[in-house]
mmCIF file of the C-alpha atoms, coordinates in Angstrom:
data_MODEL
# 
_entry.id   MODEL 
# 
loop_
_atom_site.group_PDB 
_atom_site.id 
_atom_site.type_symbol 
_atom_site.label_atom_id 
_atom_site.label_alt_id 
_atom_site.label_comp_id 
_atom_site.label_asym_id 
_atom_site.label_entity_id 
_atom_site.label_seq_id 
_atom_site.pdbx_PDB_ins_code 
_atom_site.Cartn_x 
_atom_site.Cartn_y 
_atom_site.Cartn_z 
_atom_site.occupancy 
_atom_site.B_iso_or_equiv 
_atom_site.pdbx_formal_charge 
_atom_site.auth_seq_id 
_atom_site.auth_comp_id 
_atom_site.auth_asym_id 
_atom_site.auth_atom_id 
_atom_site.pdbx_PDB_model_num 
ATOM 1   C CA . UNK A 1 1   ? 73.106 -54.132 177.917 1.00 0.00 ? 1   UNK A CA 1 
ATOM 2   C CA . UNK A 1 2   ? 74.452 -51.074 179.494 1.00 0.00 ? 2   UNK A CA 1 
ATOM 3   C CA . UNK A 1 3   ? 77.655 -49.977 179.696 1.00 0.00 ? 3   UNK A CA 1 
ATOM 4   C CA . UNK A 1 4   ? 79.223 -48.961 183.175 1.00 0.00 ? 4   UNK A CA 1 
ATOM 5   C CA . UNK A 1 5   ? 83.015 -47.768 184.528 1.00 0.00 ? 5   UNK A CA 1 
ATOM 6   C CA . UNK A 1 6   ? 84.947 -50.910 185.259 1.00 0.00 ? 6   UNK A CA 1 
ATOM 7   C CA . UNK A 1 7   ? 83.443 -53.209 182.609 1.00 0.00 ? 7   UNK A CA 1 
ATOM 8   C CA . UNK A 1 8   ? 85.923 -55.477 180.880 1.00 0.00 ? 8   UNK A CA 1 
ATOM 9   C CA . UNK A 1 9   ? 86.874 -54.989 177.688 1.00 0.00 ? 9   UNK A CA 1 
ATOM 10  C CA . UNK A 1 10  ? 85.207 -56.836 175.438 1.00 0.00 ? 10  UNK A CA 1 
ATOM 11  C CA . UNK A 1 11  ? 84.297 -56.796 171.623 1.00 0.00 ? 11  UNK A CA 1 
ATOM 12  C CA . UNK A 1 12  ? 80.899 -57.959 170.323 1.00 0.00 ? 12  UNK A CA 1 
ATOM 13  C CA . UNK A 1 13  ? 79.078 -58.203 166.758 1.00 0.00 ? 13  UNK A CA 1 
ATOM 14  C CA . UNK A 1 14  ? 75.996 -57.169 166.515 1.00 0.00 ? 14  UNK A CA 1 
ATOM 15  C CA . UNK A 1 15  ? 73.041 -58.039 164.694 1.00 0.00 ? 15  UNK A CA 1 
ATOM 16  C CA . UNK A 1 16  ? 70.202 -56.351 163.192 1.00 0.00 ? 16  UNK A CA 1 
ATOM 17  C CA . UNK A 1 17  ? 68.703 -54.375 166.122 1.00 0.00 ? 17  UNK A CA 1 
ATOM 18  C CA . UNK A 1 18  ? 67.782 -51.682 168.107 1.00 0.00 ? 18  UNK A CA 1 
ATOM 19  C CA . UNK A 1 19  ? 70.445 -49.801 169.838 1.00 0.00 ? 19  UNK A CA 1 
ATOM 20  C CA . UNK A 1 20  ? 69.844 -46.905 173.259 1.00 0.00 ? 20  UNK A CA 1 
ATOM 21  C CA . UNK A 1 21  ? 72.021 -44.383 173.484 1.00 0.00 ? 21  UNK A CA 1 
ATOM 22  C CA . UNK A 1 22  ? 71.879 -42.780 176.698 1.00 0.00 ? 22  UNK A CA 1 
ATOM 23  C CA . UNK A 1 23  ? 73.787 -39.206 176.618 1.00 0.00 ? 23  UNK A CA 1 
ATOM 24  C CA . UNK A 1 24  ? 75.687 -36.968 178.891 1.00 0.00 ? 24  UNK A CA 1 
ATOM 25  C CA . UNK A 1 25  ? 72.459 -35.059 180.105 1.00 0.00 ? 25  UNK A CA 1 
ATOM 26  C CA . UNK A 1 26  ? 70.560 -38.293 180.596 1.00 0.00 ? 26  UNK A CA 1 
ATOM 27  C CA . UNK A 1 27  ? 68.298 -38.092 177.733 1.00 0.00 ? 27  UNK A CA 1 
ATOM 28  C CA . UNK A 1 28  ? 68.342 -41.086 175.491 1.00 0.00 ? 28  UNK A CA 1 
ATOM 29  C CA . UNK A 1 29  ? 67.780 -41.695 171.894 1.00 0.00 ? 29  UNK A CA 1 
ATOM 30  C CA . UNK A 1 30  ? 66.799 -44.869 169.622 1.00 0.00 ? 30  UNK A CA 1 
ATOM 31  C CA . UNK A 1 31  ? 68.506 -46.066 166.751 1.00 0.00 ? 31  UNK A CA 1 
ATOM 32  C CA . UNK A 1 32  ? 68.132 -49.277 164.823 1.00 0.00 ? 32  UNK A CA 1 
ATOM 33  C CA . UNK A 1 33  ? 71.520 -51.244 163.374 1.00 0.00 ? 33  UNK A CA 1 
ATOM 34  C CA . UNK A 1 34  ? 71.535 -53.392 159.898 1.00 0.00 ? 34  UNK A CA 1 
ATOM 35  C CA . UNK A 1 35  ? 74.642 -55.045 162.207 1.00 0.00 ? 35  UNK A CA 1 
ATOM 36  C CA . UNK A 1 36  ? 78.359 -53.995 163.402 1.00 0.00 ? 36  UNK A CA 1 
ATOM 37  C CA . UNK A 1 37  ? 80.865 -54.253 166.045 1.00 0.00 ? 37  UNK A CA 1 
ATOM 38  C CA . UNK A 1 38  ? 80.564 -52.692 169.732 1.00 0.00 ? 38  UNK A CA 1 
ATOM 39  C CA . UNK A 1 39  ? 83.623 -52.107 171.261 1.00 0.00 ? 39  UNK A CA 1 
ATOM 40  C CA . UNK A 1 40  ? 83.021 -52.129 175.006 1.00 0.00 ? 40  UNK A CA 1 
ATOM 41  C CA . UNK A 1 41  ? 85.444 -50.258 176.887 1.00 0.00 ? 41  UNK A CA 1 
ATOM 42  C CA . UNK A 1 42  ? 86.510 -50.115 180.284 1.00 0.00 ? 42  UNK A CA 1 
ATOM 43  C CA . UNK A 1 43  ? 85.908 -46.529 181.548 1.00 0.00 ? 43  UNK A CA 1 
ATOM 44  C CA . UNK A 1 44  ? 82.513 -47.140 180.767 1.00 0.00 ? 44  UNK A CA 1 
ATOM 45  C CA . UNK A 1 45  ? 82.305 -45.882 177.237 1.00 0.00 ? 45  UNK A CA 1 
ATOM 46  C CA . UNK A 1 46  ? 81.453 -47.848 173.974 1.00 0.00 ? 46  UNK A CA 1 
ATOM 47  C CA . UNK A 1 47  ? 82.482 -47.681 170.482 1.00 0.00 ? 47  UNK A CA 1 
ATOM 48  C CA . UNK A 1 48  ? 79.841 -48.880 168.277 1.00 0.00 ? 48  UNK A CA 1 
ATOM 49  C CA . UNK A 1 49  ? 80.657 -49.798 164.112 1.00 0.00 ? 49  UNK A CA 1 
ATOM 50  C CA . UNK A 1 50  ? 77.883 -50.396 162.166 1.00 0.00 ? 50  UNK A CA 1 
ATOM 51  C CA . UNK A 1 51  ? 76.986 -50.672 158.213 1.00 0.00 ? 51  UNK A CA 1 
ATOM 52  C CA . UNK A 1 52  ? 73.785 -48.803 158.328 1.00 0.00 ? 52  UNK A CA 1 
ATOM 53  C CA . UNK A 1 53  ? 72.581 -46.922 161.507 1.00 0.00 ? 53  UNK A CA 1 
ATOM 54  C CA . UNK A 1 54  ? 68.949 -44.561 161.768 1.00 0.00 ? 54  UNK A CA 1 
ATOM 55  C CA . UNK A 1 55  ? 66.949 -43.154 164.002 1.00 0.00 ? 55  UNK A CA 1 
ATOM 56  C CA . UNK A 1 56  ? 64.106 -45.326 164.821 1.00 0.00 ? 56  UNK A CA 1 
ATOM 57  C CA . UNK A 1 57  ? 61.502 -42.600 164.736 1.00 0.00 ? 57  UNK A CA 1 
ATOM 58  C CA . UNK A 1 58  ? 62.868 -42.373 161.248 1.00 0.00 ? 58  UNK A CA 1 
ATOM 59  C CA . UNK A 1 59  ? 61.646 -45.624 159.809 1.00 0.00 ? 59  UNK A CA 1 
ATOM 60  C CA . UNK A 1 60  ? 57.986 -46.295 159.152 1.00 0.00 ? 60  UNK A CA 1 
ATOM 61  C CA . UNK A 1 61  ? 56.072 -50.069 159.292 1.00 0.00 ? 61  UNK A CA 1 
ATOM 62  C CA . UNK A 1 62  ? 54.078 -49.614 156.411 1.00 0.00 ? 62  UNK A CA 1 
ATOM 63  C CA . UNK A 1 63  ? 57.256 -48.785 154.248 1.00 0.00 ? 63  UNK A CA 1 
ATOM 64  C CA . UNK A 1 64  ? 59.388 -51.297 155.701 1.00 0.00 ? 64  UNK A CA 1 
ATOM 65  C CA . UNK A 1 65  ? 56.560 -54.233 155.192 1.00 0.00 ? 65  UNK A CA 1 
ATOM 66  C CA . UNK A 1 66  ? 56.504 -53.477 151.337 1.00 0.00 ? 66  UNK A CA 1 
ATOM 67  C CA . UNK A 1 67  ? 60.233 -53.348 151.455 1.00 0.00 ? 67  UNK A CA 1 
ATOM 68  C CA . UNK A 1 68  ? 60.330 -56.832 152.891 1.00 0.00 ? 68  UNK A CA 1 
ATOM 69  C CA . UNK A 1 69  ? 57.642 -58.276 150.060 1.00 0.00 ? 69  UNK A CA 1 
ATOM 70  C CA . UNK A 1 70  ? 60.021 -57.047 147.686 1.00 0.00 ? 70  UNK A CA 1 
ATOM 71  C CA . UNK A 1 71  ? 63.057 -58.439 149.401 1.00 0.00 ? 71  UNK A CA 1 
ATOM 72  C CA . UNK A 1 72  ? 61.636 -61.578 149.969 1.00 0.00 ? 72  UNK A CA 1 
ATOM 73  C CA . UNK A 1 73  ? 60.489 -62.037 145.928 1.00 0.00 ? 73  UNK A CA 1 
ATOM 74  C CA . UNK A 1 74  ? 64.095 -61.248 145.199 1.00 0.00 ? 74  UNK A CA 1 
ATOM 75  C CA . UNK A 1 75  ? 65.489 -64.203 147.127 1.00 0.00 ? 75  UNK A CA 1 
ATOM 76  C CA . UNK A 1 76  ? 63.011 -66.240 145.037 1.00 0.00 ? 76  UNK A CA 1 
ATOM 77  C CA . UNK A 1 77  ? 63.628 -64.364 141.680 1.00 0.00 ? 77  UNK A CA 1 
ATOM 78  C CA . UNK A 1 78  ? 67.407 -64.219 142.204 1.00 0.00 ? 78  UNK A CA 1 
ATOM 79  C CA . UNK A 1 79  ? 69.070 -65.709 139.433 1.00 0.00 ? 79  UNK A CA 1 
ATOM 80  C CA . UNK A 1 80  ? 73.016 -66.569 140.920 1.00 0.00 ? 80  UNK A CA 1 
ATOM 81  C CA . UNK A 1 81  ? 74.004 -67.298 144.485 1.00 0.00 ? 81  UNK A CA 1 
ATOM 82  C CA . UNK A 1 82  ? 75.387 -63.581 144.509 1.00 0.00 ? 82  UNK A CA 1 
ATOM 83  C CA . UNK A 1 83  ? 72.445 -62.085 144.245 1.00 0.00 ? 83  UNK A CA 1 
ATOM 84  C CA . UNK A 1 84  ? 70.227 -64.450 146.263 1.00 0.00 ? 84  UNK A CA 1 
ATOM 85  C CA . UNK A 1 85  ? 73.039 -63.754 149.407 1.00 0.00 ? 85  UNK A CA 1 
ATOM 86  C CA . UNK A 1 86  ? 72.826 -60.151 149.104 1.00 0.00 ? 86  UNK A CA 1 
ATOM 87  C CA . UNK A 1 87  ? 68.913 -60.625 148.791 1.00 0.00 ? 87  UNK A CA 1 
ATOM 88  C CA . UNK A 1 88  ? 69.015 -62.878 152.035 1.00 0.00 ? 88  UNK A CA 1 
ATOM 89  C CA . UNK A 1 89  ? 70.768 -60.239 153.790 1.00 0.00 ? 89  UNK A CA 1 
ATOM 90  C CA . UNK A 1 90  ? 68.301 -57.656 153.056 1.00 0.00 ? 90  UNK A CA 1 
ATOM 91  C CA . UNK A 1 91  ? 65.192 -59.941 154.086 1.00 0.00 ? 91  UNK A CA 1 
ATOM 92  C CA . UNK A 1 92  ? 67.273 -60.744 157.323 1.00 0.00 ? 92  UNK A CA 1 
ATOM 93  C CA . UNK A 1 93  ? 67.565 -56.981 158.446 1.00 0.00 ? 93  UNK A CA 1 
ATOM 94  C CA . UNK A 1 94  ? 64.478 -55.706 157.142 1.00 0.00 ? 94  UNK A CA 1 
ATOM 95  C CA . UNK A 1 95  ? 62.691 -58.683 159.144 1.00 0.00 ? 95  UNK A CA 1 
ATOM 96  C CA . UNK A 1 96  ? 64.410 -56.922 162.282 1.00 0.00 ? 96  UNK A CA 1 
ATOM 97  C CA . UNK A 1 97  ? 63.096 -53.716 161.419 1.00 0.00 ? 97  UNK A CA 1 
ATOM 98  C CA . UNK A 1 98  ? 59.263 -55.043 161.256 1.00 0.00 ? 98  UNK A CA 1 
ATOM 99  C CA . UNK A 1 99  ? 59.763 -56.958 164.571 1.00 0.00 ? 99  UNK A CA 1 
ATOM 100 C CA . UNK A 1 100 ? 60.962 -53.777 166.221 1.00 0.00 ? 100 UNK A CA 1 
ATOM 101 C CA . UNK A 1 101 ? 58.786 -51.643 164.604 1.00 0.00 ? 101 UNK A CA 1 
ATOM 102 C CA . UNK A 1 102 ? 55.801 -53.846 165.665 1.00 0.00 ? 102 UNK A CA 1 
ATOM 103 C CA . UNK A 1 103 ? 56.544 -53.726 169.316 1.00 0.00 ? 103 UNK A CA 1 
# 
């Protein structure tokens, strides 16, 4: 989606995924979001809120696979609803990452 003077106002969640950010002297970076709020102005500027934010030429697919195995045995290990949510949550975003990274 990009963001241009005149746009309505308009908030938005987001979910785990990549996010462009195109600055001032045109060149454009890559950054990948666990989740978060954008807050789309009208001028033609955004806000963006987010729990966890990197560069995606930070994360690496080997790396993120293993951390996914892990994730994914601590949904099945997890011993209260507590932990099994937050383990869900992990498996969710780190799913995103692989997907992104893969492509």
């Amino acid at each position: 989606m990009g963001v241009f003077p005149g746009h309505a106002y308009k908030i938005a969640k987001l979910k785990p995924s990549p996010i462009a950010v195109e600055y001032t002297d045109g060149t454009t970076k890559k950054f990948f979001t666990s989740g978060g709020f954008i807050h789309i102005n009208n001028e033609g500027s955004c806000d963006i809120n987010t729990v966890e934010c990197m560069p995606l030429s930070e994360l690496d697919l080997s790396s993120t696979e293993k951390e996914l195995i892990a994730a994914q045995a601590a949904v099945t290990n997890a011993k209260d609803d507590r932990t099994k949510a937050v383990a869900e949550i992990r498996v969710e975003v780190l799913e995103a990452v692989v997907q992104v990274l893969k492509h």
